[in-house]
MDAnalysis code that builds the backbone (N, CA, C; Angstrom):
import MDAnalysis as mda
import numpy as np

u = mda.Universe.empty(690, n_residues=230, atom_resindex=np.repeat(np.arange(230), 3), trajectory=True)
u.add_TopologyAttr("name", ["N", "CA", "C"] * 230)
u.add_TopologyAttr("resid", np.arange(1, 231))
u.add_TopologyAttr("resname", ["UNK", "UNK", "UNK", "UNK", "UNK", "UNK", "UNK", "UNK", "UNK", "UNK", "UNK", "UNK", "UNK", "UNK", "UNK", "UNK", "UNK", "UNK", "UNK", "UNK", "UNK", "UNK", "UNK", "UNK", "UNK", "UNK", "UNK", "UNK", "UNK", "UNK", "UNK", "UNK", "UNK", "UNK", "UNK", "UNK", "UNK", "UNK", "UNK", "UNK", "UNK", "UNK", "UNK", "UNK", "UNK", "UNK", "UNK", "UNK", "UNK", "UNK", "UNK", "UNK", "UNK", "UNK", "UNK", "UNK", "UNK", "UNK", "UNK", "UNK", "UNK", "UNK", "UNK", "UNK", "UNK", "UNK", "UNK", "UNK", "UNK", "UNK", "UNK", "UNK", "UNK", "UNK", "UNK", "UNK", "UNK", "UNK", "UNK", "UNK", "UNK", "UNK", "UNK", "UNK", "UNK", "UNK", "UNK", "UNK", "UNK", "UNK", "UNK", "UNK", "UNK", "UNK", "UNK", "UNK", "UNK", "UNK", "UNK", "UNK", "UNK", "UNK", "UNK", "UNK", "UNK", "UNK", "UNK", "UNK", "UNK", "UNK", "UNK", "UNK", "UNK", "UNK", "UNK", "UNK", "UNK", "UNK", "UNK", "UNK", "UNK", "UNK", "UNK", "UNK", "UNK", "UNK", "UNK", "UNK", "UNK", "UNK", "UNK", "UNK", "UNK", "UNK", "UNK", "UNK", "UNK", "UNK", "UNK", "UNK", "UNK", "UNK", "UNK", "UNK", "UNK", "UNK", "UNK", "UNK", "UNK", "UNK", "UNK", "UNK", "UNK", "UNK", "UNK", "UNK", "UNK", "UNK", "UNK", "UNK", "UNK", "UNK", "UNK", "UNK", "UNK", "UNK", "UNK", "UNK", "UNK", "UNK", "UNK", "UNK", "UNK", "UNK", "UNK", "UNK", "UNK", "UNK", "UNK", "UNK", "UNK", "UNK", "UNK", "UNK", "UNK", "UNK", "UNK", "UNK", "UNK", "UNK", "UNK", "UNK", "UNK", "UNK", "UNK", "UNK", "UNK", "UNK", "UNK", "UNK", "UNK", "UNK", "UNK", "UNK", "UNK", "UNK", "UNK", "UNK", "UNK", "UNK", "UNK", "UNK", "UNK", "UNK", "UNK", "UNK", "UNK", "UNK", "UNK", "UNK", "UNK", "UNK", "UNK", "UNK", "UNK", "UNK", "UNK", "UNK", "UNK", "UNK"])
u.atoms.positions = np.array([
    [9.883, -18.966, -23.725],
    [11.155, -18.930, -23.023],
    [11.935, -20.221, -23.247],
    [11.335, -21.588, -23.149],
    [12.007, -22.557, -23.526],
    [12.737, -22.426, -24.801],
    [11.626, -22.110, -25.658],
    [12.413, -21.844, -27.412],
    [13.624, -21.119, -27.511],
    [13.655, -20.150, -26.552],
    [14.837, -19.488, -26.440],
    [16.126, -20.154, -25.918],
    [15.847, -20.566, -25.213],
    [16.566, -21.555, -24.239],
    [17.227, -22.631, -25.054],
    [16.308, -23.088, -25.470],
    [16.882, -24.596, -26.783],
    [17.774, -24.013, -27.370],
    [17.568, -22.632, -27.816],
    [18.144, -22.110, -29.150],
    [19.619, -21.187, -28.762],
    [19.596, -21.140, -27.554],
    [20.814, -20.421, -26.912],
    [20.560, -18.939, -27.199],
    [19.358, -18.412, -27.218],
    [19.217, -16.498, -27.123],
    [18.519, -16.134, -26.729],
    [19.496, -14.908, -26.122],
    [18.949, -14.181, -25.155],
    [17.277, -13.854, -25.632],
    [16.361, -13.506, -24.551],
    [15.186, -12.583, -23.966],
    [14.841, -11.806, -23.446],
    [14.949, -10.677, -23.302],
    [14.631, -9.382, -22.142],
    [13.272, -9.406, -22.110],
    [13.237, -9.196, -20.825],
    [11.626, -9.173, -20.367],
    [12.122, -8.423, -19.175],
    [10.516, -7.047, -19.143],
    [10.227, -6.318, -18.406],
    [9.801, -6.226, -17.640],
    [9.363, -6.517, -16.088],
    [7.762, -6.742, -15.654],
    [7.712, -5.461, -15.409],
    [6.308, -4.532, -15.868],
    [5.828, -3.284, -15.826],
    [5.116, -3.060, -14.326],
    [5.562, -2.287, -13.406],
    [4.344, -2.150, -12.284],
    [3.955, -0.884, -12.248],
    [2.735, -0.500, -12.281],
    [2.026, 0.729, -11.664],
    [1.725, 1.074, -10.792],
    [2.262, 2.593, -10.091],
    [1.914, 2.719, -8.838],
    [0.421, 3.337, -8.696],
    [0.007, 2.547, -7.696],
    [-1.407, 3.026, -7.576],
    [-1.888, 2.745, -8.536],
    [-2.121, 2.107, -9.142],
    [-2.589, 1.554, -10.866],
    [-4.304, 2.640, -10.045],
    [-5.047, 1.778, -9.640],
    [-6.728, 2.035, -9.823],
    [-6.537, 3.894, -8.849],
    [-5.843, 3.852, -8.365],
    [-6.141, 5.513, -7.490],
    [-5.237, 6.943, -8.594],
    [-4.733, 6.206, -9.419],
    [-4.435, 7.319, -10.351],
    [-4.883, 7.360, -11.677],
    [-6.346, 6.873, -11.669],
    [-6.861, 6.846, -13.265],
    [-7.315, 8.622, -13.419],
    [-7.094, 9.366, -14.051],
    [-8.007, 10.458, -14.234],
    [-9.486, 10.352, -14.258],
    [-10.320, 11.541, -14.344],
    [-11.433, 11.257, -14.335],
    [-12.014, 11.806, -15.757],
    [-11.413, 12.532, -16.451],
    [-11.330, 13.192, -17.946],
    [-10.760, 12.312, -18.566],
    [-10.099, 11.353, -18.374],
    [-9.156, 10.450, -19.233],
    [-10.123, 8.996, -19.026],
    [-10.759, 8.632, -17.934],
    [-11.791, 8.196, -18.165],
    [-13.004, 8.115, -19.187],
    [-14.008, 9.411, -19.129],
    [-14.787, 9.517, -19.671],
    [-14.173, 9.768, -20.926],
    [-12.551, 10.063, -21.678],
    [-12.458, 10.084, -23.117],
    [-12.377, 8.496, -23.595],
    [-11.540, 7.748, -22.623],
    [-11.586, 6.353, -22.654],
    [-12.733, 5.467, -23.349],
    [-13.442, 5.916, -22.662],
    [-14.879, 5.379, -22.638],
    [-15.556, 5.449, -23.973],
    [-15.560, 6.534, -24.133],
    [-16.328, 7.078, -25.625],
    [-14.935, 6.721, -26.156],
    [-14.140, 6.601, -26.493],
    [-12.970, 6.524, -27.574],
    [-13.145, 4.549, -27.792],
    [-13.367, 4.074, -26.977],
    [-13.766, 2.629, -26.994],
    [-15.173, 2.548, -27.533],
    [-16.136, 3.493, -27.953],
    [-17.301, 3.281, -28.250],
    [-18.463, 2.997, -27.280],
    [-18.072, 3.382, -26.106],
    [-19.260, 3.067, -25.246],
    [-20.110, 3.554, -25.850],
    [-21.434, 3.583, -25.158],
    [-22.624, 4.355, -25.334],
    [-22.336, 5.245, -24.663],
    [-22.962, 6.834, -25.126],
    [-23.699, 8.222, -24.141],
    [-23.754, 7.617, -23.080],
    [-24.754, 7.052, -22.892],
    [-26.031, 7.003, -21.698],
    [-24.828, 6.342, -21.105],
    [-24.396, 5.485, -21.224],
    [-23.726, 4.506, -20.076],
    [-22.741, 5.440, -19.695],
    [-22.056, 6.202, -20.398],
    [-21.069, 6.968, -20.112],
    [-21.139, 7.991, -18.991],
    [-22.684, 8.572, -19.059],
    [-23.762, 9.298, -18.563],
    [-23.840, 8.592, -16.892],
    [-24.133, 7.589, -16.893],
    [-24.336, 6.983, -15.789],
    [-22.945, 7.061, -15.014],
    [-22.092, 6.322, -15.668],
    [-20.778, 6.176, -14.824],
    [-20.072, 7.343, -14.337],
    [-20.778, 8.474, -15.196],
    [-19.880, 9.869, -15.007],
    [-21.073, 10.346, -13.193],
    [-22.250, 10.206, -13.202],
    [-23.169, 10.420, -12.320],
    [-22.908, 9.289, -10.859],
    [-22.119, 7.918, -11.331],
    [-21.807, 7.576, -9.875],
    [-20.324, 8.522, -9.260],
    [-19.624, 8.766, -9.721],
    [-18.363, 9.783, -9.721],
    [-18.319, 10.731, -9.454],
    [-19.452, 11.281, -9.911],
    [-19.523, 13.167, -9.636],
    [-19.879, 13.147, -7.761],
    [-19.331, 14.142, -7.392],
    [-19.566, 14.443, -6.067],
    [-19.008, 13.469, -5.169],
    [-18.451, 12.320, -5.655],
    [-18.315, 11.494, -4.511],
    [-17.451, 11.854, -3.605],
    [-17.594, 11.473, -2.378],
    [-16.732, 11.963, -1.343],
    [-16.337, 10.951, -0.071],
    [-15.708, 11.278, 0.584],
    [-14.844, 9.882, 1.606],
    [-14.667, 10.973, 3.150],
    [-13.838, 9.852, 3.867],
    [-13.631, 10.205, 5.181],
    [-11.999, 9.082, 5.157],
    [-11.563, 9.470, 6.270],
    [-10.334, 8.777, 6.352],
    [-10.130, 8.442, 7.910],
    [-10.447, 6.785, 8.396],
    [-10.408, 6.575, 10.142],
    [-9.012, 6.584, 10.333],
    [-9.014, 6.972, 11.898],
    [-7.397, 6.887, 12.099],
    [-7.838, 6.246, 13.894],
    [-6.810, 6.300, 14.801],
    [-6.708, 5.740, 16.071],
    [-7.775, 6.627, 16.776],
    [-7.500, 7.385, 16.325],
    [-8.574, 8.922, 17.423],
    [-9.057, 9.528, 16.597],
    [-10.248, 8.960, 15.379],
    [-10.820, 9.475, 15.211],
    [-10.874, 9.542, 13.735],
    [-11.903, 9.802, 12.959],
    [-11.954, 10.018, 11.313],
    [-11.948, 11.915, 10.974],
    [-11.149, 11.892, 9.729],
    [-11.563, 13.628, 9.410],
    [-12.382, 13.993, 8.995],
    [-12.462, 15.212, 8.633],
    [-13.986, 15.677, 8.070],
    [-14.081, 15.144, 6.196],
    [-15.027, 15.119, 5.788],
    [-15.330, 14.272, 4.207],
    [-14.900, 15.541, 3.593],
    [-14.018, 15.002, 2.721],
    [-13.614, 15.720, 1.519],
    [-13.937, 15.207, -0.175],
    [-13.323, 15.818, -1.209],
    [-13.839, 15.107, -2.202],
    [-12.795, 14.264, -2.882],
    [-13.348, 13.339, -3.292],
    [-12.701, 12.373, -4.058],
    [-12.312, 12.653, -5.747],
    [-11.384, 13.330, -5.926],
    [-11.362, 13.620, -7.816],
    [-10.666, 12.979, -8.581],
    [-10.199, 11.756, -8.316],
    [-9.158, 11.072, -9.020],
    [-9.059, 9.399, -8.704],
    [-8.918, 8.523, -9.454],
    [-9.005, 7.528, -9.338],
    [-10.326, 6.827, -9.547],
    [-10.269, 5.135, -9.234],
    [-11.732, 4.387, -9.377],
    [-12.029, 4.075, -8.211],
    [-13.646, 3.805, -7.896],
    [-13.771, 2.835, -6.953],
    [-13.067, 2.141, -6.021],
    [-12.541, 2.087, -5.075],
    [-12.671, 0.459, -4.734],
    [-13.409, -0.680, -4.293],
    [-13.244, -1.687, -4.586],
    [-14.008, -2.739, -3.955],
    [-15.165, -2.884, -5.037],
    [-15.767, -1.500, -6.257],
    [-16.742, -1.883, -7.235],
    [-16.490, -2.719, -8.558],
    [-16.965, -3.395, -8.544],
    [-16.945, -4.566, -9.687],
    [-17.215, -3.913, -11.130],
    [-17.450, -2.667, -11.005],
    [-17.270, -1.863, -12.732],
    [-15.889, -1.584, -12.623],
    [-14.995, -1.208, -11.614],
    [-13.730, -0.939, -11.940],
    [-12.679, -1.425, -12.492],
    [-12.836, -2.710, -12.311],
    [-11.772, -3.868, -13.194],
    [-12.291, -3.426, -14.906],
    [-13.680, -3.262, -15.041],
    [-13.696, -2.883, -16.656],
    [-13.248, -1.678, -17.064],
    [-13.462, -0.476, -16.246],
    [-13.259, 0.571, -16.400],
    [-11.786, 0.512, -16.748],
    [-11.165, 0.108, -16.234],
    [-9.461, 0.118, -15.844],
    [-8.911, -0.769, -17.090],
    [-9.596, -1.593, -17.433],
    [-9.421, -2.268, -19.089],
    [-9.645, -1.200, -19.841],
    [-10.653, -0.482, -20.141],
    [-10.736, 0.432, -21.057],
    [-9.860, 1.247, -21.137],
    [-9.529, 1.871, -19.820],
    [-8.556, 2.885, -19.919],
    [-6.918, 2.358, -20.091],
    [-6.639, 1.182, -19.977],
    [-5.645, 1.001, -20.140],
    [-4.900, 0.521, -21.722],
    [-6.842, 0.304, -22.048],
    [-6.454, -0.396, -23.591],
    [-6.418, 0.100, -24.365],
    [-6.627, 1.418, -24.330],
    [-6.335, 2.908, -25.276],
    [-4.852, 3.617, -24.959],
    [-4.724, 3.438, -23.446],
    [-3.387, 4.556, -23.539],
    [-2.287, 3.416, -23.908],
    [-2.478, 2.108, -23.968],
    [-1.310, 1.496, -24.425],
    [-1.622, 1.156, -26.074],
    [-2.344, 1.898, -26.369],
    [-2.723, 1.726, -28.321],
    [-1.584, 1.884, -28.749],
    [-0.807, 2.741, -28.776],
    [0.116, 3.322, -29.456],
    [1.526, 2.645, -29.425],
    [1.663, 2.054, -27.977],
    [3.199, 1.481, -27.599],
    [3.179, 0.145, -27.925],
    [1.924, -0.701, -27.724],
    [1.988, -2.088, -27.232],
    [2.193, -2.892, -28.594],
    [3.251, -4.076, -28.288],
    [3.175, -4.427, -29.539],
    [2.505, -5.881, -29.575],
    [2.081, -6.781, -30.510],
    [1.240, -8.299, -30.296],
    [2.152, -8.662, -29.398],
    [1.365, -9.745, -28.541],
    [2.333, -10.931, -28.004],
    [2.894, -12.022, -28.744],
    [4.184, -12.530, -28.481],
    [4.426, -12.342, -26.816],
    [5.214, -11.161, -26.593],
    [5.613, -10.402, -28.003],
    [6.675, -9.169, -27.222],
    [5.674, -8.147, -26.304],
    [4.468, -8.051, -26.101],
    [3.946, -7.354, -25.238],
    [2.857, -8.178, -24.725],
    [2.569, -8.704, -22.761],
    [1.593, -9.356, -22.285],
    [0.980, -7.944, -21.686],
    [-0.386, -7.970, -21.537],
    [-1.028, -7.273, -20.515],
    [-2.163, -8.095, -19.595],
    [-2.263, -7.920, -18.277],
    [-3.391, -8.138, -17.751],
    [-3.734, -7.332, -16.735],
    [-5.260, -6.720, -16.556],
    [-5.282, -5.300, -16.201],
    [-3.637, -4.637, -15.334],
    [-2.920, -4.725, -14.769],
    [-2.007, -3.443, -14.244],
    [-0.475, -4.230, -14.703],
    [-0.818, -5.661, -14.929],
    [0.470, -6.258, -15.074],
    [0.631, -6.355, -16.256],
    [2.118, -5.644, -16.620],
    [2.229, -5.351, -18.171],
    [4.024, -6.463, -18.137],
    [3.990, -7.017, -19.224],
    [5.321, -7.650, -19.455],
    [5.802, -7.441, -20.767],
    [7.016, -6.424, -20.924],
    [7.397, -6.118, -22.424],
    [8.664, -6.988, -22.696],
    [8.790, -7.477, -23.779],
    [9.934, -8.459, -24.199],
    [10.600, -8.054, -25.353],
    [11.502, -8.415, -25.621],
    [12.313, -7.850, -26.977],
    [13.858, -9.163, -26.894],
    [14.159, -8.621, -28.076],
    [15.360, -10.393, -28.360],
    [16.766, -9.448, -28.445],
    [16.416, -7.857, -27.469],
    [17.842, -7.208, -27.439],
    [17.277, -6.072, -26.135],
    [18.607, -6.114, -25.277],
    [18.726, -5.023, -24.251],
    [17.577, -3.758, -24.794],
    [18.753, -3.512, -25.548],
    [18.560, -2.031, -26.479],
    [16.889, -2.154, -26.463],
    [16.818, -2.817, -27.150],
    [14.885, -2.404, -28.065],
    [14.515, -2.854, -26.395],
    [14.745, -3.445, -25.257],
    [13.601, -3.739, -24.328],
    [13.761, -2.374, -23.497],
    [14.770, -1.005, -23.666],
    [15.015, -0.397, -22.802],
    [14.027, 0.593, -23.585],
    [14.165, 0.297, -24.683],
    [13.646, 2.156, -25.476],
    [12.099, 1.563, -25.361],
    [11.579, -0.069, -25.673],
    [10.093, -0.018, -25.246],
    [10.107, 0.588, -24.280],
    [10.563, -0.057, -23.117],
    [9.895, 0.488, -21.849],
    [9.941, 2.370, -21.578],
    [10.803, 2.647, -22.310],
    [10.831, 4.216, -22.795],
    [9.552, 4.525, -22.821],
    [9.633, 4.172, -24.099],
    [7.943, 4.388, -24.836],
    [6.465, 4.390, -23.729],
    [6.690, 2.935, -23.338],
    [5.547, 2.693, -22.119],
    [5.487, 3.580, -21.141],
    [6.816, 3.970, -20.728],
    [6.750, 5.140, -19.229],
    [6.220, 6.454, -20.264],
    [6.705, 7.004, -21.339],
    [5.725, 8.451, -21.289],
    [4.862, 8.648, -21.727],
    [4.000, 6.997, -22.236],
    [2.679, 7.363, -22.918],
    [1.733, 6.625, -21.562],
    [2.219, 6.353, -20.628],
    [1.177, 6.121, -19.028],
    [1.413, 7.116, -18.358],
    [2.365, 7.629, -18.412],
    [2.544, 8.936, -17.576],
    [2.206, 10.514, -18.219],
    [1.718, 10.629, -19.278],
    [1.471, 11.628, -19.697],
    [0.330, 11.717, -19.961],
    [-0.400, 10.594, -19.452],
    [-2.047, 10.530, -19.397],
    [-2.070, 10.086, -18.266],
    [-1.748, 10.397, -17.221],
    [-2.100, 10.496, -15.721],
    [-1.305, 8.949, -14.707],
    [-1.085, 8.318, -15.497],
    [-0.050, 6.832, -14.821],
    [1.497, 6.946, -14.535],
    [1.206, 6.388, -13.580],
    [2.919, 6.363, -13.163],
    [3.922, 5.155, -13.326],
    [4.614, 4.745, -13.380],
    [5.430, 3.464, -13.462],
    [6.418, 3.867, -12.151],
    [6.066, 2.168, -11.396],
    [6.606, 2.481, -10.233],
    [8.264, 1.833, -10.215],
    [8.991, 2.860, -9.864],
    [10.554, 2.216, -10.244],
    [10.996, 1.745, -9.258],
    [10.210, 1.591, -8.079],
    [11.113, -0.093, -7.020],
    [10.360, -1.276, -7.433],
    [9.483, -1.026, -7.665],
    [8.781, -2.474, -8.368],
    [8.736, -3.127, -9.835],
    [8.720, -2.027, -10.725],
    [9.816, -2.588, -12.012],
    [10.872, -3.664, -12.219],
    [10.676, -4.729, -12.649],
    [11.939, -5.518, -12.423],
    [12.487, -5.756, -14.029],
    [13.768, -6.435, -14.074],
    [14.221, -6.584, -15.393],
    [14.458, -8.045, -15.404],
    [14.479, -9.200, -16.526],
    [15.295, -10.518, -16.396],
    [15.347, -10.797, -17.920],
    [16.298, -11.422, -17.619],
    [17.082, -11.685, -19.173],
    [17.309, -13.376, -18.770],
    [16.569, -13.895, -20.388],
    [16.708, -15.416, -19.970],
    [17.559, -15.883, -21.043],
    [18.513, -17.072, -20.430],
    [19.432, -17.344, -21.223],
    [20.508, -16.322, -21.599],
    [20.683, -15.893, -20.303],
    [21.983, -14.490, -20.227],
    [23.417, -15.050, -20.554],
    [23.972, -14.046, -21.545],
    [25.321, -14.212, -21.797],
    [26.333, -13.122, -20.740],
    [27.361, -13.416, -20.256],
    [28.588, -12.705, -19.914],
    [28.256, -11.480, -20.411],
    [27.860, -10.077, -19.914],
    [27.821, -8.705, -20.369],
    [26.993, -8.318, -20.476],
    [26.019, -9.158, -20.929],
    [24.469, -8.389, -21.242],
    [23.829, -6.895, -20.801],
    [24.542, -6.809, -19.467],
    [24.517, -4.967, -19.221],
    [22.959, -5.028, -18.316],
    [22.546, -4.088, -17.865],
    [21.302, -4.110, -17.096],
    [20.025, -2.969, -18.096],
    [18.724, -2.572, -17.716],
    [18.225, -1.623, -18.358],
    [18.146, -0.644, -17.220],
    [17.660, 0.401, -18.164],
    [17.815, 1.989, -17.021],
    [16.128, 2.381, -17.786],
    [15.863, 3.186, -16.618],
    [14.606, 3.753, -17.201],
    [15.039, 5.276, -16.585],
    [15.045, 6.441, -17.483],
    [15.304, 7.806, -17.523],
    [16.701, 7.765, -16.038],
    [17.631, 7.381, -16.783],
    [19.223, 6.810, -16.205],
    [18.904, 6.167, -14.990],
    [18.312, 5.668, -14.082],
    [17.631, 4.960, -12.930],
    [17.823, 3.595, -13.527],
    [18.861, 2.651, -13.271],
    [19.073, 1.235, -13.338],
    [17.898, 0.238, -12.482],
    [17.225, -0.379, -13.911],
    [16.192, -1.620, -13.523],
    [16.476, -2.629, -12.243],
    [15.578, -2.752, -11.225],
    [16.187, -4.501, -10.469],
    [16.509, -4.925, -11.114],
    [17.251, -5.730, -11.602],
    [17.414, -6.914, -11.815],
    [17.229, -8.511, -11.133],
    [16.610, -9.545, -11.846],
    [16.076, -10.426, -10.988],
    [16.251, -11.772, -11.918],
    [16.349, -12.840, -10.941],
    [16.512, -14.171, -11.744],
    [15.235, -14.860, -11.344],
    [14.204, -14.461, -10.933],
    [12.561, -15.341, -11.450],
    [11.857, -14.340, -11.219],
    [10.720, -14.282, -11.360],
    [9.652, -13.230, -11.063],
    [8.322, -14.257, -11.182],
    [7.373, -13.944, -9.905],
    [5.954, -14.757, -10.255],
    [5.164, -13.374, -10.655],
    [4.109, -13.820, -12.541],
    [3.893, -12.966, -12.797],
    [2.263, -14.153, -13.403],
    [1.266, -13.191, -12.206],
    [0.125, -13.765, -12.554],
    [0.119, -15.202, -11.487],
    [0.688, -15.330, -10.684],
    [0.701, -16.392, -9.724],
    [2.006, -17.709, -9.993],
    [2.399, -17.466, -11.525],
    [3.433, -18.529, -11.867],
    [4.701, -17.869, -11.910],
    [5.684, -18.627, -11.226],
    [6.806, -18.367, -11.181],
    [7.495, -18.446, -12.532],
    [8.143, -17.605, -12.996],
    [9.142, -17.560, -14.172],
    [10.374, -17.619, -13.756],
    [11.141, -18.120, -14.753],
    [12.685, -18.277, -13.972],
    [13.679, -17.796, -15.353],
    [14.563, -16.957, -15.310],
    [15.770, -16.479, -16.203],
    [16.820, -17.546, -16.701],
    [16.387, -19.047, -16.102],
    [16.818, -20.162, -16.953],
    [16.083, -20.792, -17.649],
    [14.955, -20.190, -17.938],
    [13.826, -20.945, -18.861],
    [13.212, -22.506, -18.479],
    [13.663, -22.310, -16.862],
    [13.337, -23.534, -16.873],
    [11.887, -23.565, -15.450],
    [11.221, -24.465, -15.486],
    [10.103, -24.110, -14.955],
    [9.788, -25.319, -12.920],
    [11.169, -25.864, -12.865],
    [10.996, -26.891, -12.326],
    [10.033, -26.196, -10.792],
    [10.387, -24.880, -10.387],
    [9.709, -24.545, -9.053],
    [8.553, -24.726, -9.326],
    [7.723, -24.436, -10.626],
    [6.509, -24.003, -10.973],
    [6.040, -25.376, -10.570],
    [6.437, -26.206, -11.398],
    [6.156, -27.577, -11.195],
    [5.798, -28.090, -9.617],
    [7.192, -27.597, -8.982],
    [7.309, -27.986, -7.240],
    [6.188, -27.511, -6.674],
    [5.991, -26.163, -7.217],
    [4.391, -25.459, -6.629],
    [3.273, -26.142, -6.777],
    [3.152, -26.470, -7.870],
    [1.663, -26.623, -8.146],
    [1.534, -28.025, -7.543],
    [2.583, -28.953, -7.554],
    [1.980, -30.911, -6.912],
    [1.667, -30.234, -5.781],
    [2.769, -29.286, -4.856],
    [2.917, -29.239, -3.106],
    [1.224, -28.318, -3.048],
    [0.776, -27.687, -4.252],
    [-1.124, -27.133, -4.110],
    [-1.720, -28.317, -4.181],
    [-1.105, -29.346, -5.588],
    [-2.238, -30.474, -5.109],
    [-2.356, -30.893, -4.039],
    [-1.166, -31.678, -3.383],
    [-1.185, -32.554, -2.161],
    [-2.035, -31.441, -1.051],
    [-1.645, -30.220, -1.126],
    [-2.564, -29.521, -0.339],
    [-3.541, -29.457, -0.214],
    [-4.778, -29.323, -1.518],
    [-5.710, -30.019, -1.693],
    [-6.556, -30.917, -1.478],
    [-5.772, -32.018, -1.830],
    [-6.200, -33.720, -1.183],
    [-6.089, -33.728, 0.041],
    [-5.509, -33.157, 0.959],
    [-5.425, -33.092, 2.246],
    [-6.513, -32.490, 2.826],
    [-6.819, -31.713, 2.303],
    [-7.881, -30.650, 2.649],
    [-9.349, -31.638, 2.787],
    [-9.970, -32.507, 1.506],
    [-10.527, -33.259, 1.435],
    [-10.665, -34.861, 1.739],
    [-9.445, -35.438, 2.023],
    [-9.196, -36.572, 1.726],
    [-9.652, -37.526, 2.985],
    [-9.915, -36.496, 4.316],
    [-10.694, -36.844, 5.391],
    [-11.817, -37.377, 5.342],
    [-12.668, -36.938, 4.177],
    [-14.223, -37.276, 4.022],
    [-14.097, -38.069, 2.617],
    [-13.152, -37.251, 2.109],
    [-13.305, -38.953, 0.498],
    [-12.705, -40.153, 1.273],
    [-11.717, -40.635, 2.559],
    [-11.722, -41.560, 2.021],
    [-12.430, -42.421, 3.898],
    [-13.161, -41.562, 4.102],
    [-14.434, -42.545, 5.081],
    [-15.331, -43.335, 4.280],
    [-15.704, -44.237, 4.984],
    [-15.863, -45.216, 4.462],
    [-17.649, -45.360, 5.199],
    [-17.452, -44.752, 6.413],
    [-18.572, -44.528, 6.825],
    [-19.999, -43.358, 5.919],
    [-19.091, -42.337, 5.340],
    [-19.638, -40.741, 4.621],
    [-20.416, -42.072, 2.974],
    [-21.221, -41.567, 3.260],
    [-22.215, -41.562, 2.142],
    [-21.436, -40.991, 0.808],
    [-21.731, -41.814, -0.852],
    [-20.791, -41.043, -1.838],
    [-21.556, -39.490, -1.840],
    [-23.471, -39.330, -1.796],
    [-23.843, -38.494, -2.157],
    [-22.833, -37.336, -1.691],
    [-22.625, -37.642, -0.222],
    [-21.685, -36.163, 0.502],
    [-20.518, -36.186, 0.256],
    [-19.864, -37.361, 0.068],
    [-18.427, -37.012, -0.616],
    [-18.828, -36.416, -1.947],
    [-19.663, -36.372, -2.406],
    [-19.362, -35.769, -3.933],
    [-19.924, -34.031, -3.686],
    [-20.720, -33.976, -3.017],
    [-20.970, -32.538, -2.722],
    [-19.796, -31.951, -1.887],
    [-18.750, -32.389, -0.941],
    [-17.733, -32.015, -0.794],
    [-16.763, -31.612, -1.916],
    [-16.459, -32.575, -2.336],
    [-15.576, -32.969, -3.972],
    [-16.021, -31.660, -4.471],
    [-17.348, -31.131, -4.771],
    [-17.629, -30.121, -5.657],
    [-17.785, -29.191, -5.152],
    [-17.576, -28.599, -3.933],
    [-17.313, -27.101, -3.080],
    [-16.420, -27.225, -2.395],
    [-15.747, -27.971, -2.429],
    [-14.320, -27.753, -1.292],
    [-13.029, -28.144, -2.214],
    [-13.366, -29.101, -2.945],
    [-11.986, -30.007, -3.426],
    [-12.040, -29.237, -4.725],
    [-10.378, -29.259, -5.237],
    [-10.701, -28.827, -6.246],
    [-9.736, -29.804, -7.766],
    [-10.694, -30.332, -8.109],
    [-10.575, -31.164, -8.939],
    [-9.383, -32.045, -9.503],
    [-8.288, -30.963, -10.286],
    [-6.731, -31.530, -10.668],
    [-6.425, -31.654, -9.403],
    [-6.295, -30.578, -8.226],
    [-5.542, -31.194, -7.361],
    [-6.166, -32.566, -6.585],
    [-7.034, -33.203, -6.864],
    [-7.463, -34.583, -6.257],
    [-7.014, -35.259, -6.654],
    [-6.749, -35.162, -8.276],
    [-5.952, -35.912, -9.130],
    [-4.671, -36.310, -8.965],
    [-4.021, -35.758, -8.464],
    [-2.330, -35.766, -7.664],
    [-2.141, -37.050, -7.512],
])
């Protein structure tokens, strides 16, 4: 984004959101996933055997309903699902995704870029009917659009005639991005985490009475390192 910035041209960038990313995986689109990535049988075998039959209940104020079955989606809360959800996502975007940086992914957060309106509207084209025609949805209040280093006109994107948010920063992955290419909040964030940090610890690093052994076993489960550095 800076490079762009130096250079005076434009960037379109997409941020992609999925609704329900993990409760709308198929369960056939799964197990092709799986084997289409080369799993093994057997493992495939297994994962298909924690899935089968599973079933839930739903609490409410007065009371839970009767268990029904569960046929769609992953886990929650299981620690195979973050892989599962890589697999499946890293096949149905085979076809659309292009290297970075014009395409980031990390499992549900997708960011498509292009150096024109046009090509960032028809990607995201592309992306909505090859997730949605294998069981994903793209959620259109959470979709956002930003264009860095915007000229007078630039126009907005539409996804199936439905006009994108539009937005001048987006935090994507915990860091703030900004549509002036410039990063100074990010910056503001991260000292105001250090000083937060050192604060957190700085009670017991700087007694004078505390032994180093326990300041340093503090230091190494509580404190966290750059930010001491501050």
């Amino acid at each position: 984004m800076e490079k762009y910035r130096d250079g005076q041209r434009e960037l379109h960038c997409v941020f992609v959101d999925l609704e329900k990313a993990y409760d709308r995986v198929p369960r056939e689109e799964l197990w092709y996933c799986m084997r289409k990535s080369g799993v093994a049988e057997k493992y495939v075998r297994v994962v298909q055997d924690m899935y089968e039959r599973s079933r839930t209940v739903v609490r409410c104020a007065v009371g839970q309903t009767e268990e029904f079955n569960v046929e769609v989606g992953l886990h929650q809360g299981s620690a195979l699902s973050p892989f599962l959800f890589a697999i499946v996502m890293d096949q149905l975007s085979e076809e659309v995704r292009q290297e970075s940086p014009w395409t980031m992914m990390f499992a549900d957060d997708i960011v498509i870029c292009s150096e024109s309106r046009e090509q960032v509207e028809e990607n995201l084209e592309r992306w909505r009917f090859a997730l949605e025609r294998r069981g994903m949805k793209v959620s259109r209040s959470k979709t956002e659009y930003m264009c860095v280093n915007e000229r007078e006109g630039s126009g907005t994107v539409r996804l199936q005639g439905e006009e994108v948010k539009k937005v001048q920063e987006f935090k994507y992955l915990g860091s703030t991005v900004q549509s002036n290419g410039e990063c100074g909040k990010e910056v503001k964030k991260r000292v105001q985490a250090g000083w937060n940090g050192w604060r957190k610890v700085s009670g017991v690093l700087c007694d004078q009475k505390i032994s180093v052994r326990i300041k340093g076993k503090v230091y190494r489960t509580v404190g966290d390192r750059p930010c001491c550095m501050v």
